[in-house]
C-alpha positions in Angstrom: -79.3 29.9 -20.4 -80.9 32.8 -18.8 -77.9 35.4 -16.7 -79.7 36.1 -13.4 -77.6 38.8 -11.2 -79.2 38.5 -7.3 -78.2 42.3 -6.0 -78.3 43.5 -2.6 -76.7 46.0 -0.4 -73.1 44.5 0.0 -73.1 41.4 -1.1 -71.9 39.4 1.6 -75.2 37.3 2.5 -78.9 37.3 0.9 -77.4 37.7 -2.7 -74.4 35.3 -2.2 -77.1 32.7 -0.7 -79.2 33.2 -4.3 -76.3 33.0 -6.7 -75.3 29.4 -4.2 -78.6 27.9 -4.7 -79.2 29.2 -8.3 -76.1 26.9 -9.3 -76.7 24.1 -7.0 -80.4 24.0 -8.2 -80.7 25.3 -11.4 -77.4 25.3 -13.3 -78.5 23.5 -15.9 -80.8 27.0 -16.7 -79.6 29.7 -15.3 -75.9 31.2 -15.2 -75.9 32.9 -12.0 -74.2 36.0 -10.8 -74.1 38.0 -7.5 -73.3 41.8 -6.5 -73.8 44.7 -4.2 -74.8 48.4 -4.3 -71.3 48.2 -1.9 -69.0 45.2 -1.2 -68.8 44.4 2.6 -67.2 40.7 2.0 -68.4 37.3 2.9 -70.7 36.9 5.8 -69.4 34.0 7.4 -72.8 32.9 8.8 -73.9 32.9 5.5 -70.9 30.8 4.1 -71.8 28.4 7.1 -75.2 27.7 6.7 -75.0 27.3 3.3 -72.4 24.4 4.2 -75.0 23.1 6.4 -77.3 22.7 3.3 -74.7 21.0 1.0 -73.8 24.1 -0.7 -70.9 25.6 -1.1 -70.3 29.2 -1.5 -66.9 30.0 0.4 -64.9 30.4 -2.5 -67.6 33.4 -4.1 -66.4 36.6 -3.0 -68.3 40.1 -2.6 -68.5 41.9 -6.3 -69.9 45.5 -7.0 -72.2 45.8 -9.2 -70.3 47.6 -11.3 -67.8 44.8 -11.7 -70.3 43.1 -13.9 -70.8 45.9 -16.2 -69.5 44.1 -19.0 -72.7 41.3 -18.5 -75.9 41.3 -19.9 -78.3 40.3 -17.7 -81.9 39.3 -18.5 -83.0 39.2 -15.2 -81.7 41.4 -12.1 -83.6 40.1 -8.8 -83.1 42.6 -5.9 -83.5 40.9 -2.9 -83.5 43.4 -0.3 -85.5 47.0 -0.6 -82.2 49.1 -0.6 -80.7 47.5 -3.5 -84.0 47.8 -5.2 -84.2 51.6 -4.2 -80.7 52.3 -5.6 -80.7 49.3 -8.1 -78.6 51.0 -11.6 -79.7 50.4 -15.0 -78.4 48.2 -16.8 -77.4 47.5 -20.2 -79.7 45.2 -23.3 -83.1 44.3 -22.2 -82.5 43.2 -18.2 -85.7 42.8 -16.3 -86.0 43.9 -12.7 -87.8 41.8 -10.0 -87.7 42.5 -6.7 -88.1 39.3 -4.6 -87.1 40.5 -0.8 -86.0 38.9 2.1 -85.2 39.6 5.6 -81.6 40.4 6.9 -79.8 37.7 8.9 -77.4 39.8 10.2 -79.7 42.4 11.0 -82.2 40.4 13.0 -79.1 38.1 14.4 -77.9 41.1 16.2 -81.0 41.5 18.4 -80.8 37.8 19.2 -80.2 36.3 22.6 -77.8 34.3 21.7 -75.7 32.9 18.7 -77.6 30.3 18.5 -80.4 32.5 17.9 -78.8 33.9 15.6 -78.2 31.4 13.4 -81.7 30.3 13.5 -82.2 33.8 11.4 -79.9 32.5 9.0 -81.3 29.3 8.3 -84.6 30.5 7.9 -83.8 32.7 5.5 -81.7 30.4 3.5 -84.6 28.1 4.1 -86.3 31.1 2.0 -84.5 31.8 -0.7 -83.7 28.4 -1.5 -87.9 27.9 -1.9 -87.5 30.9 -4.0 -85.0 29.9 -6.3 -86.2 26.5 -7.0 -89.2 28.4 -8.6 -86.9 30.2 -11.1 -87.0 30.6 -14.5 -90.6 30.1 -14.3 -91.7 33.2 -11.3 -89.4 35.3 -13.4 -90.8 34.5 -17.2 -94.2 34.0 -16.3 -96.9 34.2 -13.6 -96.4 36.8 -10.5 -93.3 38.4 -10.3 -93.3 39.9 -7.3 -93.0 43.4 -8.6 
C-alpha cells in the first residue's frame, strides 16, 4: 500500500477532508495520513460536512507534520500553496505533488450567511473527494499537477 500524507497549513480542514476520503475510498490502496505546517484543531465545518457525505472524520485530530517523522511517505500531496511553500523534506524517496484547493473557512468568512458558508465547504469536499478517487493512478502516472 502506498503512505500518502495530505499536508496543509493546520490541519484542521482540506487535509483532514483528504486523509477522510482516502480511507473511505481507497483503503484498500492507500494508507492515509494527514498533518499541518501548524496544528489549529478540527474544523468543525469540516467534521460536519464530511458527516453529510457518509464519512467520518471526528475522531482524526490535527497532527504536525513533524509528528509523523518517524513515517515514510511515498507521496506527500500539499493541498494548499502555503504548505507547499513551506512543505519540509522528508525522509526515503517521498514524492511531492501539489494538488490545491480553496479555503472553506477562508471564503466562509466573507459569506452572507452560514448557510453560505457551508455551501464553501461542500464544494470543496465535493473537490477533493473527485480528487482522491483518482489516486494512486494521478500520483504514479499521468499529470501530476506539479
Amino acid at each position: 500500500m502506498l503512505k500518502v500524507l495530505f499536508l496543509c497549513t493546520g490541519n484542521s480542514c482540506r487535509s483532514q477532508m483528504a486523509e477522510g476520503w482516502a480511507r473511505s475510498l481507497k483503503g484498500d490502496s492507500i494508507e492515509a495520513y494527514s498533518a499541518g505546517v501548524q496544528t489549529h484543531g478540527m474544523n468543525p465545518n469540516a467534521v460536519a460536512v464530511m458527516a453529510e457525505a457518509g464519512v467520518d472524520i471526528h475522531s482524526q485530530h490535527s497532527k504536525h507534520v513533524d509528528d509523523l517523522s518517524g513515517v515514510e511517505f511515498d507521496y506527500v500531496v500539499t493541498v494548499c500553496d502555503n504548505a507547499a511553500e513551506s512543505c519540509p523534506v522528508f525522509r526515503g524517496a517521498a514524492r511531492v505533488v501539489h494538488q490545491p484547493f480553496d479555503d472553506p473557512p477562508r471564503l466562509a468568512r466573507e459569506a452572507a450567511s452560514e448557510a453560505e458558508g457551508l455551501e464553501h465547504y461542500r464544494r470543496v469536499r465535493d473537490e477533493i473527494r473527485n480528487y482522491v478517487a483518482t489516486l494512486p493512478g494521478a500520483l504514479t502516472g499521468g499529470d501530476h499537477g506539479d
